[in-house]
Every structure is written in structure tokens, then in C-alpha cells.
C-alpha angles and dihedrals in degrees: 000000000000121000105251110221131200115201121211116204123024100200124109093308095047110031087036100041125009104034092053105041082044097052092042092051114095117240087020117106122194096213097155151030131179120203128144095206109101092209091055097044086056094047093051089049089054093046097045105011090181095062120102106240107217109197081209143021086234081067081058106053092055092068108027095130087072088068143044111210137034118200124200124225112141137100117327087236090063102044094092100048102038084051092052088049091043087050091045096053095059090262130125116230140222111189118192112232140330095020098203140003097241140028096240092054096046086045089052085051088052100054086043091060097044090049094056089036089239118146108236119183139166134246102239092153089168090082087076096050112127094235101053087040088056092047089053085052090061096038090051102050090040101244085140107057118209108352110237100176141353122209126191136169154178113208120173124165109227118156098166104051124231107255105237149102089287090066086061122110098204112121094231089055086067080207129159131073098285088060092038106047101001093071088060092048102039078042093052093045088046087054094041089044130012153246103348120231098185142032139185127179148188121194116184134180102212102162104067073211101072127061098211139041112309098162103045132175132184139185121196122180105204122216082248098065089255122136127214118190106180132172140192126191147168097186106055109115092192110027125211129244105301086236138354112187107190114204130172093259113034129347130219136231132185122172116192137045127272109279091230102079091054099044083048089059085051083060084246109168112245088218095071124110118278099027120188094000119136127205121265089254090071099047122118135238134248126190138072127260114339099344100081122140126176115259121215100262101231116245113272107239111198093156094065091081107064090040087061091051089052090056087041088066107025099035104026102237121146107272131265088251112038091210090224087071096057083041086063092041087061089040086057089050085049094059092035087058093047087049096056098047098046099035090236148132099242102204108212 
């Protein structure tokens, strides 16, 4: 039987990613969504005419036992609460990132679903990106060396800012660039490398437009030795390489974002041939000095995520996304926080 999901949020999380990877995955069925916006409810009914449209996530509830997921892509203000709701219902959660605006709260999620005996994960959809794929390739089969420093970044240029809930400045919107893409790239280096011991930060408002961090850096010192300098910025009119890992016997260097994100937006199905795979042209290098060749990005994978949640809860296996790794990506943002206000190493 396949695992009913209603969807909550049907803005660009959940019309661009979530609705799409969960009605391509087999065994998964996408039965409901629940928006409030009129225009968005009618976009969701032309594009799957068969699923059930709830005005609130109250109308849900009500009905939870007709489901058996509920997955999380509203406003970051709204993760916590509508979790606790979805837990207390009977059903098991994803929540896209960052699943809550602060550790304790996440921890407070984590100990909900446990108690209940619920799975809960979190949507952290950038550990299928080709490029990070590719990185752990190399990592894997030792063409590296001993890794020095990673560096990672999302760079956009936006001088006018987007209008929305992420340009707000109150704490419970978790908005800004350290939350929005900082959660995929502290997340990335966590997974690369390991438990953190140290981090620095800087958090700058460059645009006197915007009311949070729009130009972010961040410095992390893993338990391992290894060091991860990652930065996020609107405001950067040339961007730098997407990520530059430095070992002791070749580096790697990859310019441009996954494809996935972008061929989502054309209402591509995530379920074509090819999938997630770039053109030659994008693909990154790999050498020292003079000797540098390009390396085969690997294929992004998107849709392995949701097929993990579906053998999470059919087969019983641990889920794609251990929550008490995203608890240690918003720990990270904690201290990153802390770092930045009080000009300071916060050793973890």
C-alpha cells in the first residue's frame, strides 16, 4: 500500500521540491496539500487534479488517520508548531530545512517524535547534489590525499531583495542567509567531516534594503583537523568557485550550481532519464599545478531522499536525514550566531 502524504506549504519548497520528488517516488502517493493562498490552491488542482486541497492545517488533523506522512514546507516560523501538531496526530514528519530556529527546540522535536515512536527527518536535499556527490567520490577512492581545507559557497547576486518572510529580522522567522543556505553548507561540511570543535563567524548586512545577513562567512575547525571556510552571499556580483577542497595530493574545484534545483522551476519530472546530470562543459577539475584534468561530475539524485523516507517507514530502515545531524547543523548556527555578536571562537 502506498504511504499517503500530505503536503503543508505550496510555495517554492513545496510546489518546486517536495510535491514533485514525492509524487515521482514509487510507493509514495501525494494525496494532500494545505495552503491558504487561493492562487496556489489553484495552481496545485491543475497540476494534480486527484489530491485533496485543505484551506488549514486544523481541516488535516482531522483527518490525519487517512494519511501517513506529513511533510513540512512552510514558513520557518511555523516548522516547530506544525511538527508538534503532525506528531501529535499519529503521523511521522519530514520538515524542510532548518527545522527549527533554535537547538533546543529541535532538540524538543526530537524527543516528541521518539516518545511517540514517529520517524521525523529533515529535508536536507543538498546531500544529493552532484557536486557534493562527486567530492565524496574522490574523497572516498583517495585521489586527495589528506584534506587541508574545504571551501563551499553559495554566492547569488541580488541587489534588489526578494519581498517575504526570509527578509524579516524577527528571531522565530529563522530568516536571513546563514539559516537559508547556511543550513545546506554547515550540513555538507558535518557530513564530509565531522563533529565541529570551533567556530568563527562573520554576519553582515550589506544591502541598507534588507533587515538580516545578506553577506555571511563562516569558519568551522572539525574534530578531524579538518578546516571548512564557507560563505553565503546575496550580494556578491562575481561569485566565487562553488567548492574548492585542498588535499595534500591534488585539489578540486567545481564553479556552478547543481542542475536539479533549475530543471525543477521548468516542471521537469524528476523521474526522466538522465536525471541530475550536467554537461561536460560544467564539470570541475581535479590535479595540482600544471597537471589538472576535469573529473565526471556525478549525477545529482534528489529523488533519493524521499525514497529513503519511504524505506524508513515501510522497511524500517533508519531514515535519509538522522535528525541529530540536523540538530548539530542548528547547534553550529547557534554558535555561529554567538561568534558573530560577540566577535569571538566559540569552542563547541
Amino acid at each position: 500500500m502506498s504511504v499517503r502524504v500530505a503536503l503543508l506549504g505550496y510555495g517554492l519548497a513545496g510546489e518546486v521540491f517536495h510535491a514533485p520528488l514525492i509524487d515521482t517516488t514509487p510507493g509514495m502517493q501525494l494525496a494532500a496539500i494545505v495552503t491558504g493562498n487561493a492562487e496556489r490552491a489553484a495552481s496545485a488542482r491543475r497540476r494534480y487534479p486527484a489530491v485533496r486541497i485543505f484551506d488549514d492545517a486544523q481541516q488535516l488533523w482531522a483527518e490525519a488517520g487517512h494519511f501517513g506522512l506529513a511533510v513540512i514546507a512552510t514558513p520557518n516560523r511555523t516548522h516547530v508548531p506544525l511538527a508538534q501538531q503532525a506528531l501529535n496526530a499519529g503521523l511521522p514528519v519530514v520538515i524542510d530545512k532548518p527545522f527549527a530556529p533554535t537547538a533546543a527546540q529541535g532538540r524538543q522535536l526530537i524527543e516528541q517524535a521518539r516518545s511517540k515512536g514517529l520517524m521525523l527527518t529533515v529535508f536536507h536535499n543538498r546531500r544529493w547534489d552532484g557536486d557534493f556527490l562527486t567530492l565524496q567520490r574522490l574523497l572516498d577512492d583517495g585521489s586527495l590525499g589528506k584534506v587541508c581545507r574545504f571551501e563551499s559557497r553559495f554566492e547569488r547576486w541580488r541587489p534588489e531583495p526578494k519581498p517575504g518572510w526570509r527578509q524579516s529580522a524577527a528571531p522565530e522567522e529563522a530568516g536571513g542567509l546563514l539559516y537559508d543556505l547556511g543550513s545546506h553548507l554547515i550540513d555538507q561540511a558535518l557530513v564530509l567531516f565531522g563533529p565541529v570543535v570551533e567556530v568563527y563567524a562573520e554576519l553582515d548586512q550589506r544591502n541598507p534594503r534588507t533587515q538580516v545577513d545578506d553577506d555571511v562567512f563562516v569558519a568551522l575547525t572539525h574534530q578531524s583537523g579538518v578546516r571548512s571556510h564557507l560563505w553565503m552571499s546575496s550580494m556578491a556580483a562575481q561569485p566565487g568557485p562553488r567548492m574548492r577542497l585542498l588535499g595534500t595530493r591534488a585539489a578540486y574545484t567545481k564553479y556552478g550550481l547543481d542542475i536539479q534545483e533549475e530543471t525543477l522551476k521548468t516542471g521537469a519530472r524528476p523521474d526522466q532519464p538522465d536525471w541530475g546530470r550536467e554537461s561536460e562543459h560544467d564539470w570541475g577539475t581535479l590535479g595540482a599545478g600544471t597537471q589538472v584534468q576535469q573529473v565526471m561530475t556525478e549525477a545529482g539524485n534528489y529523488p533519493a531522499f524521499y525514497a529513503g523516507v519511504y524505506r524508513a517507514l515501510r522497511e524500517g530502515a533508519a531514515p535519509p536525514v538522522d535528525p541529530q545531524q540536523a540538530l548539530e547543523v542548528l547547534s553550529v548556527i547557534d554558535a555561529a550566531q554567538r561568534s558573530a555578536t560577540e566577535r569571538c571562537l566559540v569552542v563547541l
